[in-house]
N, C-alpha and C positions, 0 to 999 in steps of 0.2 A: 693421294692414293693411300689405301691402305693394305697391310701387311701383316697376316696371321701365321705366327708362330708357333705351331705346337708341337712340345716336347714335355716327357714328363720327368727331365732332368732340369730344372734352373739354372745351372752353370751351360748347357747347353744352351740352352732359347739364349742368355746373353750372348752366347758367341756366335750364334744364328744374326742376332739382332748388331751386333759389331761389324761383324763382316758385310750382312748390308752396308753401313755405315763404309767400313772400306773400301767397298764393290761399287761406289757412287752413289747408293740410291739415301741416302740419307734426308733427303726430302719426305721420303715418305713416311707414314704413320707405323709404327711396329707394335701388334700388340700381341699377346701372350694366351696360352691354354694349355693345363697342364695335360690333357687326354681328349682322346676324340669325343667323348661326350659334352668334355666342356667347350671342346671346338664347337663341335654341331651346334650347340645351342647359343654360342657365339655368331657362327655365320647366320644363323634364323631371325638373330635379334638386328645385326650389323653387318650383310653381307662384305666381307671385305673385298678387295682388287685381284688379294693373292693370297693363297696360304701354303705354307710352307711347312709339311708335318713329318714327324719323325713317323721310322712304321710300328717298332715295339712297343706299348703302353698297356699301362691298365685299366682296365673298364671299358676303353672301344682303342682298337687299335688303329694304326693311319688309311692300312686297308679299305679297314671298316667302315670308316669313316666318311671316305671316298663313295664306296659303295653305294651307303646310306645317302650321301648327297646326291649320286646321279642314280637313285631310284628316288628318289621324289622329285627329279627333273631341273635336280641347282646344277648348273654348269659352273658356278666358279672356276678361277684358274687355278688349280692344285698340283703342285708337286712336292716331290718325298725327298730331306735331307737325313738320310738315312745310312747305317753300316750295311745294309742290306742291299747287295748290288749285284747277285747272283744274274745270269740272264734269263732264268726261271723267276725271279722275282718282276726283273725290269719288266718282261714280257707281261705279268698279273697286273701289274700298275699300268701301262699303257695302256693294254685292253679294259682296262677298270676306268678310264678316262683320263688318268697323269700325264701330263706335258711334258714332266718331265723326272730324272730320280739322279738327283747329288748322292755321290757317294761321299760317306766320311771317312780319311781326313782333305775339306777342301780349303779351299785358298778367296782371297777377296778375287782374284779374275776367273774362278771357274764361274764364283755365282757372279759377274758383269757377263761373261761369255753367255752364259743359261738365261738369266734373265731378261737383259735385254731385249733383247728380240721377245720375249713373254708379255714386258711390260710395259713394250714400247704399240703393243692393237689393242 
């Protein structure tokens, strides 16, 4: 399986990409996108299993992103590892089609807890 990480901080996606690594899922494939555009054009070329995008960025944001993939009809599994946890927020991403929205600062058992069960259908 694979696993798209997008943040447009590098110190961030490594620690996105570690805490998998903690969280058990180390099996899988981790790969990187510094913003939604370089995501989207990521998922277009290599749908991954899961992506996992921060929401602030620049040039398309994770929102956006989201957006953009379920109006051309990609389902991917996406969720938000974000500081943005408001439940005006939660409520945009869910309705937007997010499985799910990690707040930051998390721990390797919230992403086993969230994940899981995402990446185990």
């Amino acid at each position: 399986m694979k696993i798209l990480v997008v943040d447009d901080s590098k110190a961030m996606r490594k620690i996105v990409a570690r805490t998998l690594k903690q969280a058990g899922f180390e099996q899988h494939a981790v790969e990187e996108a510094e913003n939604g555009a370089q995501a989207f054009d990521a998922i277009k070329a290599a749908p991954p299993d899961l992506v996992l995008s921060d929401w602030n960025m620049p040039e398309m944001n994770g929102i956006e992103l989201l957006q953009k993939l379920r109006t051309e009809g990609n389902a991917v599994k996406f969720g938000f590892v974000t500081t943005e946890g408001t439940p005006e927020m939660r409520k945009l991403a869910m309705d937007s089609g997010a499985l799910f929205l990690i707040a930051k600062p998390f721990t390797p058992e919230t992403f086993q807890q969230v994940l899981q069960p995402v990446l185990a259908t």
